[in-house]
C-alpha positions as CSV (number, residue, x, y, z in Angstrom):
1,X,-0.4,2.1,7.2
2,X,-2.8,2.4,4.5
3,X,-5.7,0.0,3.3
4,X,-3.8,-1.3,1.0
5,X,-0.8,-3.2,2.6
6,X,-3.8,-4.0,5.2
7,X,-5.7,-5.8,2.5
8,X,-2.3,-7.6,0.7
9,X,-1.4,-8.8,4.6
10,X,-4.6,-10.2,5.0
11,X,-4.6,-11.8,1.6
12,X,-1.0,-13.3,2.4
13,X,-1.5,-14.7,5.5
14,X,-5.0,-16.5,4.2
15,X,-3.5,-17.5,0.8
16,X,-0.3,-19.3,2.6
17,X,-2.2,-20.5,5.1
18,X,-4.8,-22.3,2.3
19,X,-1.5,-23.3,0.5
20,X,0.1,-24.6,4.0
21,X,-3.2,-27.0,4.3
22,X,-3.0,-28.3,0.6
23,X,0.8,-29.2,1.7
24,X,-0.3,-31.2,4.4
25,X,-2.9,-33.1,2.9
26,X,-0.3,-33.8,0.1
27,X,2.8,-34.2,1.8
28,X,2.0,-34.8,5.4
29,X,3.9,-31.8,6.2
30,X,3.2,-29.6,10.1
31,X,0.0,-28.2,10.1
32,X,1.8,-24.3,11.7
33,X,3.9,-24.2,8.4
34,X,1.4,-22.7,6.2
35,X,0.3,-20.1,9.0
36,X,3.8,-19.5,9.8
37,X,5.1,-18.6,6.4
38,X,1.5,-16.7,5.9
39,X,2.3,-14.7,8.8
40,X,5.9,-14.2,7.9
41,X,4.8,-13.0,4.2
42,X,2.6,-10.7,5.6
43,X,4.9,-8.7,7.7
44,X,7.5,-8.6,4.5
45,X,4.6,-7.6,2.5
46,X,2.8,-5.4,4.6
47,X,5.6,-3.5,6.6
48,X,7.6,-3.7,3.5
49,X,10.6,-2.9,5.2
50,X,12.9,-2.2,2.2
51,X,10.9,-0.2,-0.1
52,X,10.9,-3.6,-2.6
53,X,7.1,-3.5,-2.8
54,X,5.7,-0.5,-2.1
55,X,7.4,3.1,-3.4
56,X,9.0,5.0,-0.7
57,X,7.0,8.0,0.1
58,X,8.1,11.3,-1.0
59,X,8.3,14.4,1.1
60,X,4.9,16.2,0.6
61,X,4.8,20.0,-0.3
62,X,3.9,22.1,2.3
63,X,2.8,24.5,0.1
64,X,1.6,25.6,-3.2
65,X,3.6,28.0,-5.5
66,X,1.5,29.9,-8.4
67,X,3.1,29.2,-11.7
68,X,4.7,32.4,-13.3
69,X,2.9,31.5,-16.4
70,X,-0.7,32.0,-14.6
71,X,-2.6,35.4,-14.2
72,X,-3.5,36.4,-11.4
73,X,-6.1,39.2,-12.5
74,X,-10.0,39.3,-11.3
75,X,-12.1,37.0,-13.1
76,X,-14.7,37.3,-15.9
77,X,-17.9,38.3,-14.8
78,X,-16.9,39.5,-11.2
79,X,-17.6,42.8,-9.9
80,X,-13.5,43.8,-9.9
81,X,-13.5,42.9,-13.3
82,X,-16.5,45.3,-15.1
């Protein structure tokens, strides 16, 4: 996992658990709701397990293909080239 979807799991837990505490104070509700929904948002939002947040991850190249458009002659100023 990257530092990212770290960070945005952290944030969700703390911000539902703050918003969880405001609930209680206003509404008498449980004081585990807020950290339970915190902890719940931060697995959706950090596993992300349908590709809703984050983009799926392409396949990466494995390797570099020169352009037919580039030369591939010695450069200016090199030994080769004089």
């Amino acid at each position: 996992m990257n530092k990212k979807r770290v960070a945005v799991a952290i944030l969700w837990i703390y911000s539902c658990y703050a918003a969880g505490g405001l609930a209680e104070y206003m509404v008498g509700a449980p004081a585990f709701i807020g950290l339970a929904i915190g902890v719940a948002a931060a697995i959706f939002f950090g596993l992300d397990p349908f590709g809703v947040v984050w983009p799926k991850a392409e396949g990466k190249a494995d390797s570099v293909e020169a352009s037919p458009a580039v030369e591939t002659g010695a450069a200016v100023g090199s030994p080769v080239w004089q």
